[in-house]
C-alpha angles and dihedrals in degrees: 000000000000095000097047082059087050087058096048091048085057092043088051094049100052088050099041090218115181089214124071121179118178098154119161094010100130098243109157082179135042104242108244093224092068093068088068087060084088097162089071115141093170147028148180128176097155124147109032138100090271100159096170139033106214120231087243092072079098087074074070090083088140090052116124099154127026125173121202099152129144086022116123093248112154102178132025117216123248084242085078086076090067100052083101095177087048101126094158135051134172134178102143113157098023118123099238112175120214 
């Protein structure tokens, strides 16, 4: 499956969308190669096996809506503090500690 997401980010790239889905894919990692997508307006990685969010989210400065929910993500990084444009969140159904 890693490899069909390869495909999409490149796809994204070349188009510049705003918007990126990638839902029930499998992903247990965000693929580094999304956080260069830094025109993202929207994004949307639920339900998957996500188990981090890489310091690198802060590349997102366009980012107004991100959807992690239903991942397996138990702690957010401090870098989500600088997606200023950042207006929706959602990590329902994640196990965060603390």
């Amino acid at each position: 499956m890693q490899e069909d997401i390869s495909i999409i980010i490149r796809r994204a790239k070349r188009s510049r969308t705003s918007e990126f889905e990638c839902t029930n894919s499998f992903l247990e990692i965000i693929p580094p190669t999304l956080f260069d997508l830094t025109w993202l307006v929207s994004l949307n990685l639920s339900k998957n096996g996500i188990s981090a969010v890489d310091s690198k989210i802060k590349n997102l400065v366009n980012l107004r809506e991100l959807d992690l929910s239903e991942n397996q993500i138990t702690t957010i990084p401090g870098e989500f503090q600088e997606l200023k444009s950042l207006a929706f969140l959602n990590l329902s159904d994640n196990p965060l500690i603390g």
